[in-house]
C-alpha positions in Angstrom: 0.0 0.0 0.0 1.3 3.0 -1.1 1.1 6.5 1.3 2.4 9.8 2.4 3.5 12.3 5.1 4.4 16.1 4.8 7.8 16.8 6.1 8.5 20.4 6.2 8.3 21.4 2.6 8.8 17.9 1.1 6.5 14.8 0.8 7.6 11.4 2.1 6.2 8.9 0.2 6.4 5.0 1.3 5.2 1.7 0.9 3.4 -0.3 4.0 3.7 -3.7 4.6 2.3 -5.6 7.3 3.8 -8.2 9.9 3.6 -10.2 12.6 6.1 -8.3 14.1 5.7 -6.0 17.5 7.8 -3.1 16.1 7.5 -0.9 13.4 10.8 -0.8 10.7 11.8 1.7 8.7 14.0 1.1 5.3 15.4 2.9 3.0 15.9 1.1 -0.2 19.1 1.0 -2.5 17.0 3.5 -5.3 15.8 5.6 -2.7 12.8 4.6 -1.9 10.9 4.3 1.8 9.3 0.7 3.2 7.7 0.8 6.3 7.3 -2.7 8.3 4.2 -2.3 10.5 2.7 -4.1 13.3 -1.0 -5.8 11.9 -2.8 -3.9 14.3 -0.7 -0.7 14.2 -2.9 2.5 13.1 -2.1 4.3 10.2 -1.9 7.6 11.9 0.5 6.0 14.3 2.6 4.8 11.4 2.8 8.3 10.3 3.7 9.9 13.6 6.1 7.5 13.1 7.4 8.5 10.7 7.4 11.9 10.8 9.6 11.8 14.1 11.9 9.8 11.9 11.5 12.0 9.2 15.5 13.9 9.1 16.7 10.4 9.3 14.9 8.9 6.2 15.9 12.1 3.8 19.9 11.9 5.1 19.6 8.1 4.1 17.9 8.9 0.7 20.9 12.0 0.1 23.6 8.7 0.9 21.5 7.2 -2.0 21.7 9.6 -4.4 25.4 9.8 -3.8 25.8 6.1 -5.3 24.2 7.8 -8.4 26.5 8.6 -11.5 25.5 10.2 -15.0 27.7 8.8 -18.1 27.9 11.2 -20.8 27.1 9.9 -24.6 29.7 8.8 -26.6 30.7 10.2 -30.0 32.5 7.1 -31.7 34.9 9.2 -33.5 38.1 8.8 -33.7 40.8 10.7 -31.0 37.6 10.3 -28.7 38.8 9.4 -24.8 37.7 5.8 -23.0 38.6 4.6 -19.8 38.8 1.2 -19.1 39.4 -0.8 -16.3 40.6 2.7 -15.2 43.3 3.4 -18.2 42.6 6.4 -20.4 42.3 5.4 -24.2 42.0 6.8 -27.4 39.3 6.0 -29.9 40.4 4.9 -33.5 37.8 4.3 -35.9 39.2 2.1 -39.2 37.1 1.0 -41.8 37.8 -2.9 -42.0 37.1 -6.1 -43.7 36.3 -7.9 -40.3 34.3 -6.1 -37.3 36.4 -6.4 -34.5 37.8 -4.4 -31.5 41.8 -4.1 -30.8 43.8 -2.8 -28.1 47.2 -1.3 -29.6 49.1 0.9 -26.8 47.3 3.3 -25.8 44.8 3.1 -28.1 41.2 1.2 -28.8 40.9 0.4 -32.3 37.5 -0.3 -33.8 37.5 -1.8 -36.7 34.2 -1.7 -38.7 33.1 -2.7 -42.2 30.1 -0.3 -42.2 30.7 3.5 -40.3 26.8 2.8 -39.7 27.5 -0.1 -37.6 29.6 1.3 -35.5 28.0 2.0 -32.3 26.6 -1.5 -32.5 30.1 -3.1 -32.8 31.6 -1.4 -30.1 28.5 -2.1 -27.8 28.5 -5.6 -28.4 32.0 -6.1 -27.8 32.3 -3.6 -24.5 29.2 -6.1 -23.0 31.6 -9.2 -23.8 34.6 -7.6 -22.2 32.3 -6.6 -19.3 30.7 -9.8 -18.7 34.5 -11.4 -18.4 35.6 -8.8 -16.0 33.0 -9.0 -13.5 32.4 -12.2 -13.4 36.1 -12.7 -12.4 35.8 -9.5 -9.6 32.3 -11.3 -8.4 34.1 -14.3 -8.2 36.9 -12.3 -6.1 34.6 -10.4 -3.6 32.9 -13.6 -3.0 36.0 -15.1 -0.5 35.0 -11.3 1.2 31.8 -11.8 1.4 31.5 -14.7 3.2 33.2 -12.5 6.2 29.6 -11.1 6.8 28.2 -15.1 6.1 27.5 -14.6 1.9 28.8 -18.2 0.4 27.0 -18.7 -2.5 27.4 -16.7 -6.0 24.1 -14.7 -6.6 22.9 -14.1 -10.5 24.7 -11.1 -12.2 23.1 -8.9 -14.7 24.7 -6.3 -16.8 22.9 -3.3 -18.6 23.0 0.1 -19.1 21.8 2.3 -16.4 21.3 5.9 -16.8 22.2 7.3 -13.2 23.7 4.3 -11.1 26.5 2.3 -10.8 25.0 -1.0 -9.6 21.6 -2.2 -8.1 20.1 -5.0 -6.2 16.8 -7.2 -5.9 14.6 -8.7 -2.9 15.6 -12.3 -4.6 19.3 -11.4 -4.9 19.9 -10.3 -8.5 22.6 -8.1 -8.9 22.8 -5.7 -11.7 25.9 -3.3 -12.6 26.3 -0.7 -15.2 27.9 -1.8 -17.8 29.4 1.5 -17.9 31.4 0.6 -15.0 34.4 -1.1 -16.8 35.9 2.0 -17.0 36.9 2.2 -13.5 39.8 1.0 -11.8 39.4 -2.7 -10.4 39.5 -1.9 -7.0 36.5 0.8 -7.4 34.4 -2.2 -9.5 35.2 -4.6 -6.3 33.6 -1.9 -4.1 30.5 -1.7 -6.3 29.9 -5.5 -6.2 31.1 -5.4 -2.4 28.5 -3.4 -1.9 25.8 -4.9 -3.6 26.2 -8.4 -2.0 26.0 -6.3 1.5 22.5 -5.0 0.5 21.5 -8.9 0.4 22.0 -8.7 4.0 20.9 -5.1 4.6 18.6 -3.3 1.9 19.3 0.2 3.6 22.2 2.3 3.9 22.1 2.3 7.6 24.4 1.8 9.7 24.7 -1.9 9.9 25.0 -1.5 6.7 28.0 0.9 7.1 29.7 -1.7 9.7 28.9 -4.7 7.6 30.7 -2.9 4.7 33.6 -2.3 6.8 34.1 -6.0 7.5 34.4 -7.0 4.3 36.1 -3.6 2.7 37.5 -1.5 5.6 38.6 0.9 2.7 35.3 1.2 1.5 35.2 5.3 1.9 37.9 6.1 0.3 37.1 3.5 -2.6 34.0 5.5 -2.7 35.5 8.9 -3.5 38.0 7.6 -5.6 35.0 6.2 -7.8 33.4 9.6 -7.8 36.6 11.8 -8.7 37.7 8.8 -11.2 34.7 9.2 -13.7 
């Protein structure tokens, strides 16, 4: 069920869910938004008064959100353009080929094309292949971490393009990360899977969430601001 308090100026909205259990809970999802946990026999006004009292709280959590949020700008797919990947800067080189493929040569990505038209195409395909390689290997990596804060098992990894975050993560454990996010260093992409394994334990950004970071990655913060000032 879907509802609302006035906070000052702003407008909280938030899903209720009810339980068995004798406390109300308060989340604040990885994409920002509010669940509320209620009691069965809990009033809705109570809920709200709730709610309201914990109303500073649930906005600073939703700001710690946004912060996880990045905005790629388009690419050109002309030649001399710049690409990072795994946090090395590149140059673009377009070449009009027999075969489509894509080349590293020193310091430079060559993509090599028998149609201009197909371009963007060819480079997409090929960055998802590259992509899926790389973080299945880094999963694979932050898995020995995880199991610190009692994750053992691999969870299902999705990649796609997302407009405004780096990663994301489902009730039934389905990790998804930006495909975007080959560009950054390895260490930054460990963080982004590091942290979306500890949301299968704790869908806020609390601050179990913070310690249960800090077990697996005690580096985690500055791993964070390197990611922000990286891309």
């Amino acid at each position: 069920m879907q509802e609302f308090i006035d906070y000052g100026n702003k407008k909280i909205h938030f899903s209720l869910k009810r339980s068995k259990r004798k406390s109300l809970g308060i989340s604040v999802l990885p994409n920002g938004e509010v669940e509320v946990t209620a009691p069965e026999m809990a009033r809705i006004e109570k809920v709200k008064e709730v709610l309201v009292n914990r109303g500073q709280w649930v906005l600073d959590q939703q700001r710690d959100v946004s912060k996880y949020d990045v905005i790629q700008p388009e690419r050109q797919f002309v030649s001399g353009e710049t690409i990072k990947f795994l946090g090395r800067q590149y140059r673009l080189k377009l070449i009009e080929s027999r075969d489509d493929e894509v080349k590293f040569v020193d310091d430079w990505i060559h993509l090599h094309v028998k149609s201009i038209s197909n371009k963007e195409r060819i480079y997409k395909d090929w960055l998802k292949s590259v992509a899926i390689e790389n973080f299945n290997k880094r999963l694979t990596h932050c898995l020995e971490k995880a199991e610190r804060i009692g994750i053992s098992s691999l969870p299902t990894l999705k990649i796609r393009k997302m407009s405004k975050r780096w990663g994301s993560c489902t009730h039934d454990g389905i990790i998804t990360l930006n495909i975007e996010l080959i560009s950054a260093p390895v260490d930054c992409i460990d963080y982004v899977i590091l942290h979306e394994l500890c949301h299968l334990k704790e869908p806020s950004h609390n601050q179990r969430f913070k310690n249960l970071m800090s077990l697996m990655l005690p580096e985690w913060r500055s791993l964070k601001m390197k990611l922000d000032c990286c891309i």
